[in-house]
C-alpha positions in Angstrom: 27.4 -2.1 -33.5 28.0 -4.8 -36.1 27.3 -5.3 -39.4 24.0 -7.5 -39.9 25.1 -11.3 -40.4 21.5 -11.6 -41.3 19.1 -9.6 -43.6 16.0 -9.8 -40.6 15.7 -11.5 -37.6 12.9 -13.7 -39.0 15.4 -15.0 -41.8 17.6 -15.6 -38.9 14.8 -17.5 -36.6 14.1 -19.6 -40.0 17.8 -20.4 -40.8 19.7 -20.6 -37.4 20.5 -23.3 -34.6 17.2 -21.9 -33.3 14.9 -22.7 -36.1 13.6 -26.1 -34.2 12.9 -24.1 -31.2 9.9 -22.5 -33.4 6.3 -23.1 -32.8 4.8 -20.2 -34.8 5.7 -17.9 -37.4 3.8 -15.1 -38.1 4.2 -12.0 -40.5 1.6 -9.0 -41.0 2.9 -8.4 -44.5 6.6 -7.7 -44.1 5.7 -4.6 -41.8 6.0 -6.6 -38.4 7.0 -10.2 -37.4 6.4 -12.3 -34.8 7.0 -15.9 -33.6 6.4 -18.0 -31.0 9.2 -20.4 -29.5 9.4 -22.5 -26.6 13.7 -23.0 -26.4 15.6 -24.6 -23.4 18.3 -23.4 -21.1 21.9 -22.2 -22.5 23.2 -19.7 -24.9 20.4 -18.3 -26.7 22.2 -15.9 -28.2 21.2 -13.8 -31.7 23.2 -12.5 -34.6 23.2 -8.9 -35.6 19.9 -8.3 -37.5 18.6 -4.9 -38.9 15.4 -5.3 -36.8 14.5 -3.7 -33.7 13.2 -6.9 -31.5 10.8 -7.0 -28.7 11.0 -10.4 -26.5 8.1 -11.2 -24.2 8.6 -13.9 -21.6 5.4 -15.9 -21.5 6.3 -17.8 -18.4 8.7 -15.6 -16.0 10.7 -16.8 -13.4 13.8 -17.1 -16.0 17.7 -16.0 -14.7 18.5 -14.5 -17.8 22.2 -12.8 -18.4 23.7 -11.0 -21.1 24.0 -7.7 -23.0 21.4 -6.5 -25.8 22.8 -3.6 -26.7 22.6 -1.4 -23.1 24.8 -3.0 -21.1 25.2 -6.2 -19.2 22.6 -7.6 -17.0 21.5 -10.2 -14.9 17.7 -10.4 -13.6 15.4 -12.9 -12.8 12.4 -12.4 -15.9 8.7 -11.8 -15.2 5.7 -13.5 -16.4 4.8 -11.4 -19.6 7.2 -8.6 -19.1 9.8 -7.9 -21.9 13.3 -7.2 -23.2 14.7 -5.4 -26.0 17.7 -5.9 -28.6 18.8 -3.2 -30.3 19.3 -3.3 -34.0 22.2 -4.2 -35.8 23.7 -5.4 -32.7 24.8 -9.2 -32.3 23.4 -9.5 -28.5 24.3 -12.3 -25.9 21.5 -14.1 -23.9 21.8 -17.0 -21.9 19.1 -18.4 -19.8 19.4 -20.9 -16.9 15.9 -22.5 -17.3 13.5 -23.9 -20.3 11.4 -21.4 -21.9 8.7 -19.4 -23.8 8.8 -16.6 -25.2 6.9 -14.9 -27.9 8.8 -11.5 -30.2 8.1 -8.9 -32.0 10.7 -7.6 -34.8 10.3 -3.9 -36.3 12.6 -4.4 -39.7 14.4 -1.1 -40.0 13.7 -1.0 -43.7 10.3 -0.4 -42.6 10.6 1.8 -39.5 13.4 3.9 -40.2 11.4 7.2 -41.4 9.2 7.1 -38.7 11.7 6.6 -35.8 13.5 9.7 -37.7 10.5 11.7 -37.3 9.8 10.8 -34.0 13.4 11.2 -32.9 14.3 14.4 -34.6 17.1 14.3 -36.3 17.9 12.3 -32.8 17.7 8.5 -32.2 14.6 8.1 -30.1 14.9 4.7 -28.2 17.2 5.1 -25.6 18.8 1.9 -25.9 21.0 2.2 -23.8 18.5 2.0 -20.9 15.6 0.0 -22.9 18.1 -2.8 -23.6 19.5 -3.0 -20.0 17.2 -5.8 -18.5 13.5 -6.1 -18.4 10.4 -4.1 -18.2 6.9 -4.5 -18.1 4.4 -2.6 -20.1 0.6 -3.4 -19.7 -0.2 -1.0 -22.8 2.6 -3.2 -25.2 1.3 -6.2 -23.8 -2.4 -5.7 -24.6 -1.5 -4.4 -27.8 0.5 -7.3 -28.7 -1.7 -9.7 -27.9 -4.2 -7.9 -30.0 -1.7 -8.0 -33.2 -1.5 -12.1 -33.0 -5.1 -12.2 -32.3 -5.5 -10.1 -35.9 -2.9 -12.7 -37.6 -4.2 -15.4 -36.5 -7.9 -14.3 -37.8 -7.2 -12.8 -40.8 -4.0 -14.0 -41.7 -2.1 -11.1 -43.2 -3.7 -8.3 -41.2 -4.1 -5.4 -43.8 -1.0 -2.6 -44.0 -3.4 -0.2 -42.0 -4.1 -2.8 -39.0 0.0 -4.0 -38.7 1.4 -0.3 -38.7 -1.1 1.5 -36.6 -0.4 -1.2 -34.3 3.3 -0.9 -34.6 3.0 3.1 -33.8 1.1 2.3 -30.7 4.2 0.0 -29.6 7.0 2.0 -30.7 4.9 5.2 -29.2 5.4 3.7 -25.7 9.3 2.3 -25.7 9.5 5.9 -26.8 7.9 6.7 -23.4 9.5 4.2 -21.0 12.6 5.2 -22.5 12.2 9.5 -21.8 11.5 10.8 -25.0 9.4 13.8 -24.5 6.4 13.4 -27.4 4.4 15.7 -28.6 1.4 16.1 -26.6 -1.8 15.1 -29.1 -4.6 17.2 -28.2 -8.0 17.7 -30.1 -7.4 15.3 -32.8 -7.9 15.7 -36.6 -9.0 19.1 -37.9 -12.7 18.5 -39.1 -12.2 18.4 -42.4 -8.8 15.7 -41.9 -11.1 13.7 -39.8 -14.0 13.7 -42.9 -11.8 13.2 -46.0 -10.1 10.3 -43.9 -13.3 8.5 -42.9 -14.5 9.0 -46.6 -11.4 7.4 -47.9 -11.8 4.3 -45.3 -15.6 3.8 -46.5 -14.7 4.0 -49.9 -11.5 2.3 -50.2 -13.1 -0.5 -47.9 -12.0 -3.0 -50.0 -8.4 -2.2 -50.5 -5.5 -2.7 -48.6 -5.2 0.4 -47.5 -2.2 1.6 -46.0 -1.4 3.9 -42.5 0.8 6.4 -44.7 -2.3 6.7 -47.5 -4.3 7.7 -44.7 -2.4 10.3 -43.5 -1.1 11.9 -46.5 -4.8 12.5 -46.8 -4.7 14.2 -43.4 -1.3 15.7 -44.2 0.2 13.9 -41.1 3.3 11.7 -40.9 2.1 7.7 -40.2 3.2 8.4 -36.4 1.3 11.4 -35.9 -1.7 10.6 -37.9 -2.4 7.0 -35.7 -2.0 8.9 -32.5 -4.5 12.2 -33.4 -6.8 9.3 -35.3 -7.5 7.6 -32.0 -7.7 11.4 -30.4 -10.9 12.4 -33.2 -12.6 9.1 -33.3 -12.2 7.9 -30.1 -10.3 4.4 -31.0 -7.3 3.9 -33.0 -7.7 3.3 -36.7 -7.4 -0.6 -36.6 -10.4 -0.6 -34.5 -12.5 1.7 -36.4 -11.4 -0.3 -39.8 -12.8 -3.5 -38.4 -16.0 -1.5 -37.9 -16.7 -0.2 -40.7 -15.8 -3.9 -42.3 -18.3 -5.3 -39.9 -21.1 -2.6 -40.4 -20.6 -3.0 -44.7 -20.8 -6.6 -43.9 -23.9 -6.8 -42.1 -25.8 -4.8 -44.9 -24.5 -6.7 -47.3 -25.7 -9.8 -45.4 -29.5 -8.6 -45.3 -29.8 -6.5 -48.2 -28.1 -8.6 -51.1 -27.9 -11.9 -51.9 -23.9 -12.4 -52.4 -22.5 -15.2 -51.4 -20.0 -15.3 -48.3 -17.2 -15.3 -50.2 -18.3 -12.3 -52.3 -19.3 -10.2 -48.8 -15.5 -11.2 -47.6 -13.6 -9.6 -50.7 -16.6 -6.2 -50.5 -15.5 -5.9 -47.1 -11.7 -6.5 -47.8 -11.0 -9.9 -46.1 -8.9 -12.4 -48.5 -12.0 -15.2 -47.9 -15.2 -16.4 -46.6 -13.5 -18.2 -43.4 -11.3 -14.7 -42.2 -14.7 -12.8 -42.8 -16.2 -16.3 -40.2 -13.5 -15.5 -38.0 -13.9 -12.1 -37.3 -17.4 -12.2 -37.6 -18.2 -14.2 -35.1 -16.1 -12.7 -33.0 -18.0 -9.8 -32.8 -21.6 -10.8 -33.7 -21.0 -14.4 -31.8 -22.7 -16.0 -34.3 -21.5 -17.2 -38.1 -22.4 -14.5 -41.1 -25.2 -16.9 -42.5 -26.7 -17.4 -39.2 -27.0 -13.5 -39.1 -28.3 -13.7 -42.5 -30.6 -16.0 -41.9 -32.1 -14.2 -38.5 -32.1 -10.5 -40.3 -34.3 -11.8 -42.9 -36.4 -14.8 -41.6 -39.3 -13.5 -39.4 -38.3 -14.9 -35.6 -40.8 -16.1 -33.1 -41.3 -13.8 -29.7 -39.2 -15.8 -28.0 -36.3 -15.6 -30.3 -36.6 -11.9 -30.7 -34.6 -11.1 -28.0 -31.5 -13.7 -29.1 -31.7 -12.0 -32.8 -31.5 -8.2 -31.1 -28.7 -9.7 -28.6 -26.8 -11.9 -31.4 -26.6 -9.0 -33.7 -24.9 -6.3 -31.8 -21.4 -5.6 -32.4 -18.6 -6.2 -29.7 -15.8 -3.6 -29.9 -14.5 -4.0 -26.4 -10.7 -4.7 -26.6 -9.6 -8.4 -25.8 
């Protein structure tokens, strides 16, 4: 493979031929990058990088070419199904039609120690068959979308919310590509699965990292994310943005800080991410919850308060 011509693929999207190609840039705080570009037919080749890089096409019925880092191929691209580059390899692409695609770039400098766990001592993407062509993946695609959902409503999703996802995506090109993982069965010990949750209510507010929360279970990141989901019954970025929603609710009827001051109790950066996310899963704005929790409602709105206030946690 050789030798990075760029320091991370976004650096590369931001700086190269490609750059006007862009529509949207995003970034969960260094951990995991993604953008959005809708490029035309021809070379659409990339540099060496030291990121791992996930390309979904969001439109399919592409001839794409080329070599990422398996060997060469030439296939005919399906709506939302993928391809991978391997890192630190200067891949060729060329595609005969306009297109869109969205990516997903794993910086090694951040996902080095747990691909060494994972692997073993051993590398644990088979590249040489990941990077040969495309797959599809319903579980990378749904968590993916989930991930830009996150950015685009709360901006910089917290450490804990961009890694766990990451793990869930790196857990299954793991899978598609043969390496044997070890099987997770009965979750956290009882007292991991306590002293976690404890952490997570009291640390609410902070930006509480994946490998804090492990240490604490005296799991690697990897392992930790996968037995998390196994004890609590969803992964940890779900059950983060529950307890944010829960503290934010009794905030909402029990005190009387402002938005703003609810947003930063609960750990969001401002009043309009704690909005965002808030409606989301009340459907209704935090001071239109506020106002029904403490005003006394007619009969016939009693039934739109008890129905406006429950929480949504089914996945998008």
């Amino acid at each position: 493979m050789s030798v990075p011509a760029y320091n991370s693929f976004s650096e590369w999207y931001n700086d190269g031929h490609l750059a006007s190609f862009v529509r949207t840039m995003k970034s969960a705080g260094g951990i995991v990058n993604l953008l959005e570009a809708a490029q035309p037919a021809g070379d659409m080749s990339d540099p060496s990088v030291p990121d791992i890089v996930l390309y979904q096409d969001l439109r399919g019925g592409t001839r794409v070419s080329g070599d990422m880092g398996g060997s060469r191929f030439a296939v005919t691209s399906e709506r939302g199904g993928f391809f991978l580059s391997a890192p630190r390899f200067a891949n060729t692409v060329i595609v005969d039609s306009a297109h869109e695609l969205r990516s997903l770039s794993f910086p090694l400098m951040q996902w080095q120690s747990v691909l060494d766990e994972v692997g073993n001592g051993r590398e644990p993407l088979d590249y040489q068959r990941l990077c040969s062509g495309t797959f599809s993946s319903p579980v990378i695609r749904s968590t993916m979308r989930r991930l830009w959902m996150l950015c685009d409503e709360e901006g910089v999703p917290s450490r804990l919310l961009a890694q766990a996802a990451g793990c869930e995506i790196l857990s299954e090109l793991c899978r598609l590509g043969g390496t044997s993982l070890r099987q997770v069965s009965g979750g956290l010990a009882p007292w991991a699965e306590k002293r976690c949750l404890d952490v997570l209510h009291a640390r609410l507010a902070e930006d509480i990292s994946l490998d804090e929360l492990a240490a604490e279970a005296r799991l690697s990141p990897f392992h930790f994310a996968r037995m998390f989901k196994g004890s609590v019954g969803v992964p940890p970025r779900v059950h983060l943005t529950r307890l944010r929603m829960e503290k934010a609710c009794d905030l909402l009827k029990h005190t009387d800080l402002s938005i703003t001051e609810v947003a930063m109790e609960v750990g969001y950066s401002s009043n309009q991410v704690l909005a965002r996310v808030f409606r989301k899963h009340h459907r209704i704005s935090p001071s239109e919850y506020r106002s029904l929790t403490r005003e006394p409602v007619s009969k016939g709105s009693s039934s739109r308060q008890t129905a406006s206030s429950e929480l949504s946690w089914a996945e998008p």
